[in-house]
C-alpha positions in Angstrom: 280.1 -89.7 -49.8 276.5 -89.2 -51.6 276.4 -91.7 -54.8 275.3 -88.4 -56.8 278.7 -86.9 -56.0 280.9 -89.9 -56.2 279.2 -90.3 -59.6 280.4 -87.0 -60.4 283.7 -87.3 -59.7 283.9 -90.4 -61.4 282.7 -88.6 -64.8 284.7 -85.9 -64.5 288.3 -87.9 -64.1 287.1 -90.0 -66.7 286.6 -86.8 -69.0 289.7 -85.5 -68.3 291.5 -88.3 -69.2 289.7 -89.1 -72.6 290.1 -85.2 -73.4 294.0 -85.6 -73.0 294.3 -88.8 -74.8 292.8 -87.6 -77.7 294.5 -84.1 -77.3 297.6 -86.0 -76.9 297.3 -88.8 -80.5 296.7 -86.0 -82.4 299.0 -83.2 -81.2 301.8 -85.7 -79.3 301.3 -82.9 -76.4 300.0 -82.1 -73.5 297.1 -79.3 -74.0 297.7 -75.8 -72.0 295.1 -75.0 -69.7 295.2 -71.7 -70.0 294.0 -71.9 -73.9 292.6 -75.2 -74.4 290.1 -74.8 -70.8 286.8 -74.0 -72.5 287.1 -77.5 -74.7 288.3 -79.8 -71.7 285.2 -77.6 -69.4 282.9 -78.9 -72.6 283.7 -81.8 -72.2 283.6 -82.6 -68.7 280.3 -80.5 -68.9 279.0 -83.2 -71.5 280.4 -86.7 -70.4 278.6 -85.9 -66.5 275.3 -85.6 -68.4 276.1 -88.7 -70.3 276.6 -90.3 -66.9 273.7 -88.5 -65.2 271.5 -90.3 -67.9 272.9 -93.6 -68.3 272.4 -94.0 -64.5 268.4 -92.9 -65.1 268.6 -95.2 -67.6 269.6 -97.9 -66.4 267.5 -97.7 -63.1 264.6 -97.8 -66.0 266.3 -101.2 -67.4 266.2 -102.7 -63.3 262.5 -102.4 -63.9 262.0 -103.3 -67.6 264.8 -105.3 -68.4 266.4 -106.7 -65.2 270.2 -108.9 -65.5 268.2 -112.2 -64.2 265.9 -112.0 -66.9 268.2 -112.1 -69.9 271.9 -111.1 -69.4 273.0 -111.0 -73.0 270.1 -108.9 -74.0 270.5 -106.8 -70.9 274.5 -106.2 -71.7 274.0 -105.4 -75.3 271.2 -103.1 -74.2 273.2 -100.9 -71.9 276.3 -101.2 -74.2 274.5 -100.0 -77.1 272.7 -97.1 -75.3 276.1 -95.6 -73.8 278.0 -96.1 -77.0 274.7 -93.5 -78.9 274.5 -91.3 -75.7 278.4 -91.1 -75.7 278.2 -90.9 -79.5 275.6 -88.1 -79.5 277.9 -86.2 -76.8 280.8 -86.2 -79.2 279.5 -84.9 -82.3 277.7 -81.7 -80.1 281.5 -81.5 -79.1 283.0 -81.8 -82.7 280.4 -79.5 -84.3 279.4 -77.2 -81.6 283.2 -76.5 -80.7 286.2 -77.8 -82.4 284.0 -77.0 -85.9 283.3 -73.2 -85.2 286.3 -72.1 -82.9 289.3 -73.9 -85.0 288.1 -74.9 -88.3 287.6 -72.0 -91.0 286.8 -74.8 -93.6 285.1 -77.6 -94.1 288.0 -79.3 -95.8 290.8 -78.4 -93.2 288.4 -79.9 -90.6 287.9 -83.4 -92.3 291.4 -83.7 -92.6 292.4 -82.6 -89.0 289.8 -84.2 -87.7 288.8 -87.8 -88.9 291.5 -89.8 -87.8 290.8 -88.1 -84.2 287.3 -89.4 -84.9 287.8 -92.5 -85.6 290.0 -93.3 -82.0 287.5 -91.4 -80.4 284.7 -93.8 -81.3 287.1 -96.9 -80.7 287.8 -95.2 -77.3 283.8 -94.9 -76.9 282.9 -98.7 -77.6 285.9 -99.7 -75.6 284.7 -97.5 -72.1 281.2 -98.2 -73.2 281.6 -101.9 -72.9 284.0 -101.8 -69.7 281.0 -99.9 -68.4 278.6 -102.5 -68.8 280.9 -104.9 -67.9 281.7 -103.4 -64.5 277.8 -102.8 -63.8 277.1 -106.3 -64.3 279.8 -107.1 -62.2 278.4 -105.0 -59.6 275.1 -107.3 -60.0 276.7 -110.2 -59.6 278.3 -109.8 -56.4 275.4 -108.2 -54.8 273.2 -111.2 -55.9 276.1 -113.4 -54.7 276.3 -111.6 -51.8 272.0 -111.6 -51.4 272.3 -115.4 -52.1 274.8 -116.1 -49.2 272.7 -114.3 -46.8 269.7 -116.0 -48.1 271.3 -119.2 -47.7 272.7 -118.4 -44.1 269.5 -116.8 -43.0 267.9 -119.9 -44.6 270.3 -122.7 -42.9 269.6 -120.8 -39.7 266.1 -121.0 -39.6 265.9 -125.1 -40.4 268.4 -125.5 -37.3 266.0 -123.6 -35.2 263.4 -125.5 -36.4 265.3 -128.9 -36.2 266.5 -127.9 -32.5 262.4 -126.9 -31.6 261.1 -130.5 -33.1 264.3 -131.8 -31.2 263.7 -129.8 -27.7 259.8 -131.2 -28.3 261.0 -134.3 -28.0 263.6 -134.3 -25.2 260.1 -132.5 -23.4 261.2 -133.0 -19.4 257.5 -133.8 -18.6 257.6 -136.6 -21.2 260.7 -137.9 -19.8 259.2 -137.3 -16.2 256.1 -139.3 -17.2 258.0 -141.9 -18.6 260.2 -142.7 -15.6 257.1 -143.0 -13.1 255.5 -145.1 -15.6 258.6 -147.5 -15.7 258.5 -147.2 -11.6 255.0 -148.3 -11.8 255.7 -151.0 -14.2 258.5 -153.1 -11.9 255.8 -153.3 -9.6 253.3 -154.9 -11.4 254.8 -156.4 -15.0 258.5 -156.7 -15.1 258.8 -157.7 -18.9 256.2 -154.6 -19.7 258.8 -152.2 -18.0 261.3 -153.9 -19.4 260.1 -153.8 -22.8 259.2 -150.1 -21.8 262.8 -149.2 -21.0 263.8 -150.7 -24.2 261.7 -148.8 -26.6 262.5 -145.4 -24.2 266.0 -146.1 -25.3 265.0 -146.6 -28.7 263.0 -143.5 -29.4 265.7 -141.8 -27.5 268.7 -143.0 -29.9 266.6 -142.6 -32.5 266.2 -138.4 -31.5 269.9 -138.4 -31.0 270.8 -140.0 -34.2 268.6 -137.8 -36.1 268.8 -134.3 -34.8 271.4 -133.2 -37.3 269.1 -134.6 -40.8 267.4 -132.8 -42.5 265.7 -135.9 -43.8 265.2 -139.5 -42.7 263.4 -142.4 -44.3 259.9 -143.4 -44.1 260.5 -146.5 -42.6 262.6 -145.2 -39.3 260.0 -143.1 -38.8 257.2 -145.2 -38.7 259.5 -147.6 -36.4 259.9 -145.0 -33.8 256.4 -143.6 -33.9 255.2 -147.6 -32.9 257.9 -147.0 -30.1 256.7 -143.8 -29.5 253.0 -144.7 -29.0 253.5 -148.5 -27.4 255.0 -145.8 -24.3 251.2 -144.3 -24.8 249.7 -147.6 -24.8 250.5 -148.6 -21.5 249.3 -145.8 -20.1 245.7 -145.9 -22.2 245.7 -149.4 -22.6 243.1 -150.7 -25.0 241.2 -146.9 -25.5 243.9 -146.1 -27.9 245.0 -147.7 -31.3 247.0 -147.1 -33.8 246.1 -148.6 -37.2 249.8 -148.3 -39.7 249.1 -149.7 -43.4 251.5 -152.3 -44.2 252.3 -150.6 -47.7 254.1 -147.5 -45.9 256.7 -149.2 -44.8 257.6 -150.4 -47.7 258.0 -146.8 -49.1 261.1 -146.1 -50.4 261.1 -141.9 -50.0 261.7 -140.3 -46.9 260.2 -136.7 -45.3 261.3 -134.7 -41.9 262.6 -135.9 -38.7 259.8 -135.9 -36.1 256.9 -135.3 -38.6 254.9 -138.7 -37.9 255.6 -138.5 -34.0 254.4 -134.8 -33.8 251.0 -135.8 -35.4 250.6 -138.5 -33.5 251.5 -136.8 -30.0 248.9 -134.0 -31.3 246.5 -136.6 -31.6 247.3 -138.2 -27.9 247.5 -134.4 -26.7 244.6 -133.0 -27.8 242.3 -135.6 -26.5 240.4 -136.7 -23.7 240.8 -140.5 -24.2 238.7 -142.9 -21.9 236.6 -146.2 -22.5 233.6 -144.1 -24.1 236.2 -142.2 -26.5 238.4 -144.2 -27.6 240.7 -142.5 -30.3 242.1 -144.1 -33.3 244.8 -142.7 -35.4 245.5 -144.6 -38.8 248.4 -143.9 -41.2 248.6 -144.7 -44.6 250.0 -143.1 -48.3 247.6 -142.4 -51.5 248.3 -142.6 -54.7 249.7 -138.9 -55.1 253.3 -139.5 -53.2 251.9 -138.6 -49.3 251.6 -140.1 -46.3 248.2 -139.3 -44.5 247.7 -138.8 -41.0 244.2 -139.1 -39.8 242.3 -139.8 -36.1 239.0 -139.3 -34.8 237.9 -136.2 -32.9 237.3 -136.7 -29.0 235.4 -134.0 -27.8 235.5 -132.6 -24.1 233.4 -134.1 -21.7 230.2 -132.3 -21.7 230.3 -131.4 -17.7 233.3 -129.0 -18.7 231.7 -125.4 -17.9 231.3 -123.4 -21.3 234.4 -120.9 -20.6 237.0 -123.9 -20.0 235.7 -125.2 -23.2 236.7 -121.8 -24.8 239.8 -121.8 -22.6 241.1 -125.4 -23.4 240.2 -124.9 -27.3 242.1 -122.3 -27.7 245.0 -123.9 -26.2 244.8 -126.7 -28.1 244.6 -125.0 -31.1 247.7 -122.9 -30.3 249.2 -126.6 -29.7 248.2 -128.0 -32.9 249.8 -125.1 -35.1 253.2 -124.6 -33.5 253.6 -128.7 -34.6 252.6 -128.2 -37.8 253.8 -124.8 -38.4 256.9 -126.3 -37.7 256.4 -129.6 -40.4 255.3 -126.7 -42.6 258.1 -124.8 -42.3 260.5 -127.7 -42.7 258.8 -128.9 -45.8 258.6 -125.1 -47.4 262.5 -125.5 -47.1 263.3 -128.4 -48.3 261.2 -128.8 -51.3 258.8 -125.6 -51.2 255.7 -127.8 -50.6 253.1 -127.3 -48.1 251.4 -130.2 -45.9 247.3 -130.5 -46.2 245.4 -130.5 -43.3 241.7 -130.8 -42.8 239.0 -131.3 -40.2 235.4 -132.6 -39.6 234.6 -135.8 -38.4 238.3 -136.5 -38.1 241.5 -134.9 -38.6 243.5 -135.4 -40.9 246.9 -134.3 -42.4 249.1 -135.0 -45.8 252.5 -134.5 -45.8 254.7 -135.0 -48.8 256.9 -138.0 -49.1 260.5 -136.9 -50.6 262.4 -138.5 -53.5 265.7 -138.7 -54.0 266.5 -135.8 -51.6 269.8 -133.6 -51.8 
């Protein structure tokens, strides 16, 4: 059913029954059809165009005066405008026909009449006001409804984000690597690969432990980015370094799962490290609540022909935004911010530390 005629039929019943109410208060009967038609065709002639403009009108109010703005204003608004409109409906009605087709007189209509009046206008603020009430009703459940979706569609998309920062770091290859570099390790230093199998289990609880927070504190995640890199730092030995500020670890907010570990692994990623480029990666906080991520850029070795160059670049920089689209996405959710990042001689990235979360 089209809202046009639904809207109609709606009017109409509700004409009909106001028309035999007021029929029926002042006469204590029924009205016949066959006499009284014309008046009850009147009327369900004039309340359909009350109803045809209220609803213009009030798709004119969505735009000018929406219910999110001010609902009190709003209400009294569309109350006030249907009580006039209805108001202005009635008095065609009373003048244009019950006033020439029934009342010779002026004075044998005011006393007919008036106390019919009088209900009628009680009756008109009292169906003018369950109107308004019932469209604001309306309003609310579709924003309620809106919201829940919102929320769902919102929840949704920070559990597919958690679970690709999670699936990152449960990456086979990493595992793979780290497995021959423990098999390497009994070999030649058992305390390094056993120190190495320690802090694989450590970055490894940590992951499972955190997978389901939204947020964790500063200080576990600067513990498992040492473990993360130290896993690095066998590998690179001295042509790596990571420089941590002792202050951040004394900082009491907290921000993403994952965030410090993804910038770091960009850096180790996105580099060709060796004893002429050496890459260090420094984190610190400043003084306006964020935790800086910053490392030098290695470039390519210059024997790399000119199309791998263009090849690799854009690969890496395909790399480098799904890890920080992925921070920024997490950070627009949970506290509408957005993470700075900039480049030149080194790259660097803010993120927001988080107070007092949830």
């Amino acid at each position: 059913m089209s809202n046009s005629l639904r809207n109609i039929i709606i009017s109409t019943i509700l004409a009909v029954v106001v028309y035999l109410f007021i029929y029926y208060s002042e006469t204590t009967t029924f009205p016949s059809l066959i006499n009284q038609w014309p008046g009850l065709l009147i009327t369900v002639m004039l309340v359909n165009i009350v109803g045809f403009i209220l609803i213009k009108l009030n798709k004119q109010y969505n735009k000018w005066l929406p219910w999110r703005k001010n609902v009190s204003t709003r209400f009294l608004v569309e109350v006030s405008t249907s009580f006039l409109l209805n108001s202005t409906a009635a008095t065609i009605f009373i003048f244009g026909y019950l006033y020439n087709v029934y009342f010779p007189t002026e004075a044998t209509f005011t006393d007919s009449i008036l106390d019919g009046i009088i209900k009628f206008g009680i009756l008109t603020l009292v169906i003018s006001y369950i109107y308004s009430l019932i469209n604001f009703s309306i309003y609310s459940y579709n924003q309620y409804s809106v919201g829940q979706i919102q929320a769902l569609a919102s929840e949704r998309l920070q559990l597919d984000l958690r679970f690709e920062a999670l699936k990152s770091q449960l990456n086979p290859h990493f595992l793979f690597n780290a497995l021959n570099t423990i098999s390497s390790l009994i070999y030649l230093n058992v305390q390094q690969a056993e120190k190495y199998i320690r802090l694989l289990a450590s970055t490894y609880t940590y992951i499972l432990d955190t997978n389901s927070e939204k947020v964790v504190s500063v200080a576990d995640e600067i513990e498992m980015t040492k473990s993360y890199f130290f896993m690095h730092k066998i590998k690179y030995e001295d042509f790596i370094e990571l420089v941590i500020d002792e202050k951040v670890a004394g900082i009491s907010g907290s921000i993403p799962p994952f965030t410090l570990q993804i910038l770091v692994e960009n850096a180790l990623k996105h580099s060709v490290i060796s004893e002429k480029s050496k890459l260090r990666i420094e984190i610190y906080s400043n003084n306006n609540n964020q935790l800086i991520v910053k490392n030098n850029i290695v470039d390519k070795p210059i024997y790399q022909s000119t199309m791998e160059n263009l090849l690799n670049k854009q690969k890496e920089t395909e790399s480098y935004q799904i890890g920080l689209s992925n921070i920024r996405s997490r950070y627009k959710f949970l506290i509408d911010r957005d993470i700075e990042v900039s480049t030149g001689d080194y790259f660097k990235v803010k993120v927001p530390i988080i107070e007092n979360y949830g």
